[in-house]
N, C-alpha and C positions, 0 to 999 in steps of 0.2 A: 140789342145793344143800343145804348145811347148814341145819338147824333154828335158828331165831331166838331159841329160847327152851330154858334148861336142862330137860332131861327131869325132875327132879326138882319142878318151879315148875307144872307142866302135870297137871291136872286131868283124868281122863278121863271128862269128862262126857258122858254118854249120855240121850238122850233117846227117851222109849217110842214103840209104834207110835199110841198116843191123841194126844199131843204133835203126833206128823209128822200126823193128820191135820185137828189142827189146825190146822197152818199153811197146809195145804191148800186147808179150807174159808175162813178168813180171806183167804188170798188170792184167792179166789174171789168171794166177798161184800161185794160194796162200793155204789157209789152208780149203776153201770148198771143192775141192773135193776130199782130204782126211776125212773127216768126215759128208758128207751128206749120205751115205748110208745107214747108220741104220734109217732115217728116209724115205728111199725108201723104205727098206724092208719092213718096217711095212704098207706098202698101195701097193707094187705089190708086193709080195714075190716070184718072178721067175726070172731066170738069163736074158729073152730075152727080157723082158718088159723094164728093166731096163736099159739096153745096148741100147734101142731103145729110152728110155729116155735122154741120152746121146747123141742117134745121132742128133732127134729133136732140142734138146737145140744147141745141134751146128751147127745148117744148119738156126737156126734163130739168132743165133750170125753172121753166116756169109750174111746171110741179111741183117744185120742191117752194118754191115762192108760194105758191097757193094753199103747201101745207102748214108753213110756217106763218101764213097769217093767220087759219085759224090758234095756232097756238098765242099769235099775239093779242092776240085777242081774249082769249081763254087766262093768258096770263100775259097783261100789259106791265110789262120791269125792263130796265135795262139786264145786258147780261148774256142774252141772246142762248145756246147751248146750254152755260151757265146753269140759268133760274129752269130753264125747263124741263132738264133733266132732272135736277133737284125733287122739283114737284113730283114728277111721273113718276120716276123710277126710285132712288135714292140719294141724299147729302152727298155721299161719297163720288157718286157717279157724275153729280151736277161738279162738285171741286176738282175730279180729275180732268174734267171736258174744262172745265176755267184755269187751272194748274198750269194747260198745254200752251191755252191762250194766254193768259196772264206775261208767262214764261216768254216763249218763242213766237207761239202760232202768229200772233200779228208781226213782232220787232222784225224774224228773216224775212219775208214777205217787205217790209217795210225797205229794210237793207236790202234788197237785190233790186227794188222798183227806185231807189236814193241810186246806186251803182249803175243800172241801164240810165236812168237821168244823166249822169257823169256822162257815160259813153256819150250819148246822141249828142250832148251838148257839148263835151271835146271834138267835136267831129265837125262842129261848127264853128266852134270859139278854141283854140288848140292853143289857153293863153294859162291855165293850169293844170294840176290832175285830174282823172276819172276821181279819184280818191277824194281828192279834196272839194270838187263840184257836190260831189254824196255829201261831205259832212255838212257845205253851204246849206243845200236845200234842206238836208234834212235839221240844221239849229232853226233854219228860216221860218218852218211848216210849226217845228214845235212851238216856236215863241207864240205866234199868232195863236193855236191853241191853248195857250198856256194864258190870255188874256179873258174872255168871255164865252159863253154857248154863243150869244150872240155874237161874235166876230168870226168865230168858226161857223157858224150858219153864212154869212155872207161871204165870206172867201171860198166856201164849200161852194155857193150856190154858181160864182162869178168863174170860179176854175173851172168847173163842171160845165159850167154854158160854154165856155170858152172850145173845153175837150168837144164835145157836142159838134160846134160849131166849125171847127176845125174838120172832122170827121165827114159830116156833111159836103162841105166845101172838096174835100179831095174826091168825097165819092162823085158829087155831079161834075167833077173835070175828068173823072176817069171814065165815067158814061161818055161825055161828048169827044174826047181826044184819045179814046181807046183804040189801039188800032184793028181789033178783031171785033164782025159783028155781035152783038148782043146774044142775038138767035142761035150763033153758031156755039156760042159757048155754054147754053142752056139745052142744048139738043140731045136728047138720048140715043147714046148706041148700043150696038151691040156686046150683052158683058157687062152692061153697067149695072142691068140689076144682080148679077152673078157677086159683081163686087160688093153691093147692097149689102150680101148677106155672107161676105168673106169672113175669116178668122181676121185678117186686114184691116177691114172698117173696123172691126169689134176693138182692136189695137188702137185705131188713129182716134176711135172714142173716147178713148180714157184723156188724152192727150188733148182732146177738146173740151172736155171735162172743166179743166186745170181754168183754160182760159173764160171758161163763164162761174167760176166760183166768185162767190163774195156779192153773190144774188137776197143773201141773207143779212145784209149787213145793217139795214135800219131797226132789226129788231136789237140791235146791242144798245142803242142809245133811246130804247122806247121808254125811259122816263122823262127824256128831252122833246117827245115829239109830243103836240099838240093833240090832244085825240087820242091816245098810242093804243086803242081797242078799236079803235077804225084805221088811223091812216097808215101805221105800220102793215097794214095786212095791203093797202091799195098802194103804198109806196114801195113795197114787193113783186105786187103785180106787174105795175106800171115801170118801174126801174130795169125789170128781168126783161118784159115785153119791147123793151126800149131797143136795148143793147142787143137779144137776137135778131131785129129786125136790120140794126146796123152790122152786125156782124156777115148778114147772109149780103148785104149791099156789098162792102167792102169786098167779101171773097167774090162775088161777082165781078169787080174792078180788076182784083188778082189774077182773075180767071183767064180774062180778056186782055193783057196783059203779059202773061207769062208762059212759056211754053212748059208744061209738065213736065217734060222728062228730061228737059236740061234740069229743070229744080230739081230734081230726083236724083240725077247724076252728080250735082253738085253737094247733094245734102248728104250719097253715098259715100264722097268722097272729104265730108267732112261733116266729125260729130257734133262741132258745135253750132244752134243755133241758127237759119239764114235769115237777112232779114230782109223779109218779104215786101213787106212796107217800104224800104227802100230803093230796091230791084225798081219797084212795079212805077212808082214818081219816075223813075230815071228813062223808064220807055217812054214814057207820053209826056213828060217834062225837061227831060236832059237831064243834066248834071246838076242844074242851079234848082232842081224842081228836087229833086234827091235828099240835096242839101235843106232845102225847108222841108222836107218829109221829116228828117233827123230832126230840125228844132221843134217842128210840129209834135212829134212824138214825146221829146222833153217836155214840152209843157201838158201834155196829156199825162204824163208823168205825175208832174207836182200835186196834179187833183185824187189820182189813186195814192199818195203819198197821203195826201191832208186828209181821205178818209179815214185809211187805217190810222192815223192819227188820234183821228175823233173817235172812232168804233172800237177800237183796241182797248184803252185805259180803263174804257166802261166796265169790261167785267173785271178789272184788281178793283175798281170804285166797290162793287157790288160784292166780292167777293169781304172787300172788307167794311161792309157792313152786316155781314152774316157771322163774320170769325175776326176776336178778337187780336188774334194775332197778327189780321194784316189791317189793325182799323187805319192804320195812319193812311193806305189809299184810299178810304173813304172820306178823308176831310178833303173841301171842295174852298174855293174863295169865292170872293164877294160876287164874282161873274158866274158864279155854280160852274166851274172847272175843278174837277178833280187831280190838283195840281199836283203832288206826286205819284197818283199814277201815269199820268203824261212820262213825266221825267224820268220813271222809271223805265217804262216802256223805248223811250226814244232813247235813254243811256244802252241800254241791252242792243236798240238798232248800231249804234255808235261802234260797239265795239264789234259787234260782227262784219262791219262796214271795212272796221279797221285791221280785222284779224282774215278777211276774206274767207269767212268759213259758212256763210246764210245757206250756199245753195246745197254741202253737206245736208244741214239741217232738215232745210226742205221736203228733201227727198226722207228725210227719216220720219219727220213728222206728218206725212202728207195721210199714209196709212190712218194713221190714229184718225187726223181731222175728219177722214172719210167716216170711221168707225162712228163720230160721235153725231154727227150730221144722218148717218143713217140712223140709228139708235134716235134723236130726236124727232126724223120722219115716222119711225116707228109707233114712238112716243106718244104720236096723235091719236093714234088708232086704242092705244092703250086708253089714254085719257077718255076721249070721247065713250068707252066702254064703258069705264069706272065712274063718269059722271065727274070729270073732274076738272074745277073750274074758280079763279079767283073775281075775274069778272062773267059777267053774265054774255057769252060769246055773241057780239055784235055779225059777224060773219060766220059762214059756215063755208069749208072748203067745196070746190064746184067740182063736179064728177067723181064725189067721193062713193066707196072707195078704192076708186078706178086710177084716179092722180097720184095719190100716194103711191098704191101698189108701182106704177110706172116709174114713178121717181128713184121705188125704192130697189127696181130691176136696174135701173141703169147706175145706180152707185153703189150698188153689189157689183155690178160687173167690173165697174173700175177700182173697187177694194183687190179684188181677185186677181187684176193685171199687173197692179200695186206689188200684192203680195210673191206672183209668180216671176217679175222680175226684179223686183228689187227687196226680193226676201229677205238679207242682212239688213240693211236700214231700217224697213217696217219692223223685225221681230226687236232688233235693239232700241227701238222706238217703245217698248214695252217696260225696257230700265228706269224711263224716263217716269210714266206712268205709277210703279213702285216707289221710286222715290217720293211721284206728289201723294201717294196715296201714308207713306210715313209720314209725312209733313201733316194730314189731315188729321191723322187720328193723334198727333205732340198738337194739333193745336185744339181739339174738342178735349185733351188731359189737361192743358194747362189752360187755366182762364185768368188772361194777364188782364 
């Protein structure tokens, strides 16, 4: 199809490999893993299980990171799942994986990280609603989006240093004012490897899972990044490698910090949520240390906000450049911002925000997400077979094909725990699916 917008209005804005792995770690760093602990504790209740659960989860994030940058490279587009199912497998298959995202995948994600923002900052500022804090940040994030690539690259870059920074700072106060040794919390006892390999861990995994997705996320805006056949694959690497390495820090602060089996007891005695990140300031800080853990977290907040902002739109952009039917998210303004896909995306966060119904969704939609992410891990293998390739692959994935296989064990396993407990959501999450898949084939019959 024709370009929506005169060649001469279109900006070619580029953004650097610092930028992409920005967006990376922002979409990584949100409000899981400050509150999945208390549902570790109550299925390994030892400090080393735990920590080891941590490392896992991130040595199959950077898997999955390593296998996605050979594709980004193999095929540098925004779009991310999108364009690369398309290629590998089928049109159908690439629109159903964009359909989900277009739709919901990013907006409830977006609306439940806008709503915890509300929380932590009513919690500090108790001067309007959770409600209304959500719809502040979230017009706030869009406008600035809604101006240039370039403005979104610097608020990306300045939020995300800020998240980072923050991060840091509470970890080396929690090293020096912890009050349990170091050694004592990193010690192996007895059982701990028994838990290693419990039905338990294999449970608390899935649930760690959750809190390192969005390891993938600079490939959605690979026609914005500089390079996008080299640095999207190293802004993968480096983004994923980031955040597990801060992840294993931080639960080492929680470790030392928190007693297990009160968490366990408090988490058995209630289903929602604990927040871990809170608790753990309030040992070695007081009260007033709590309370800036709460704003601290809000504004780690607003940088996973402004990702999926940036990363979201990208594939309805791409999507409607493929099919005529949705070209109007392909027209872009003079800052190369895809300005009604933004606005579509962030009206759909809007009303979930307003209707309280994201985390429903979530869990309905999480199945599928898994489904297409393995299907694209897959995807590699196929490709590389078939010889198939838009650029000439700058990178080639490292320990293949040993990474993949790994990646693709450890998010089958979390498909399976998806499906064994929360089987109504997932299968109905398949309506959703039929529907985009009518939508696809009314818009390859009609050519508007």
């Amino acid at each position: 199809m024709k370009d929506t917008n005169p060649p001469h209005q279109i900006k070619k804005a580029k953004v650097s490999l610092q930028t992409a792995i920005a967006v990376v770690v922002a979409n990584m760093i949100g409000t899981g893993v400050f509150t999945s602990l208390g549902y570790q504790a109550k299925a390994t209740p030892s400090a080393f299980p735990i920590l080891m659960l941590w490392l896992v989860g991130g040595i199959v994030a950077l898997c999955g990171a390593l296998s996605y940058g050979e594709l980004a490279s193999r095929f540098p587009r925004s779009g991310g799942e999108y364009h690369y199912l398309s290629r590998i497998y089928h049109p159908v298959i690439g629109f159903l994986s964009g359909w989900v995202s277009m739709t919901v995948g990013f907006a409830a994600p977006v609306a439940l990280s806008a709503v915890a923002f509300g929380t932590y900052f009513f919690s500090v500022f108790p001067w309007a609603s959770i409600q209304t804090y959500a719809v502040v940040v979230l017009i706030f994030i869009t406008l600035i989006h809604l101006r240039s690539v370039e403005l979104s690259g610097i608020f990306q870059n300045y939020s995300t240093g800020i998240k980072v920074g923050f991060l840091l700072f509470f970890i080396g106060l929690g090293f020096w004012l912890a009050p349990a040794p170091l050694i004592h919390t990193l010690k192996i006892r007895n059982g701990d490897w028994d838990l290693v390999f419990s039905g338990g861990f294999a449970i608390s995994l899935a649930f760690v899972s959750f809190a390192y997705s969005g390891w993938n996320a600079s490939a959605y805006i690979a026609n914005e990044v500089n390079k996008p056949h080299i640095n999207v694959s190293r802004s993968l690497l480096i983004g994923a490698g980031l955040v597990a390495t801060l992840y294993l820090l931080l639960h080492i602060v929680f470790l030392t910090t928190l007693n297990l089996e009160e968490l366990a007891s408090m988490q058995a005695a209630n289903p929602e949520p604990i927040d871990v990140g809170y608790l753990s300031a309030k040992v070695f800080l007081g009260d007033a240390g709590a309370k800036m853990m709460a704003f601290m977290i809000a504004i780690i907040l607003v940088s996973s906000i402004s990702a999926m902002t940036w990363a979201g739109p990208r594939v309805s952009q791409v999507i409607g450049e493929d099919l005529q039917l949705f070209h109007f998210f392909a027209y872009k303004n003079p800052g190369g911002v895809p300005t009604y896909a933004i606005l579509f995306q962030s009206s759909v966060a809007l009303i979930l925000i307003l209707s309280a119904s994201f985390e429903s969704i979530l869990y309905a939609i999480a199945f599928i997400l898994d489904t297409f992410t393995f299907l694209t891990v897959l995807g590699l293998i196929l490709a590389k077979s078939k010889g198939l390739y838009d650029h000439t692959p700058t990178y080639k994935t490292w320990g293949y094909p040993f990474v993949p296989l790994i990646f693709l064990a450890g998010t089958g396993w979390t498909m399976y725990f998806l499906l064994k407990s929360r089987t109504y959501e997932s299968m109905a999450s398949l309506l959703w699916l039929f529907i985009g898949y009518i939508v696809y084939r009314f818009s390859k019959k009609n050519k508007l």
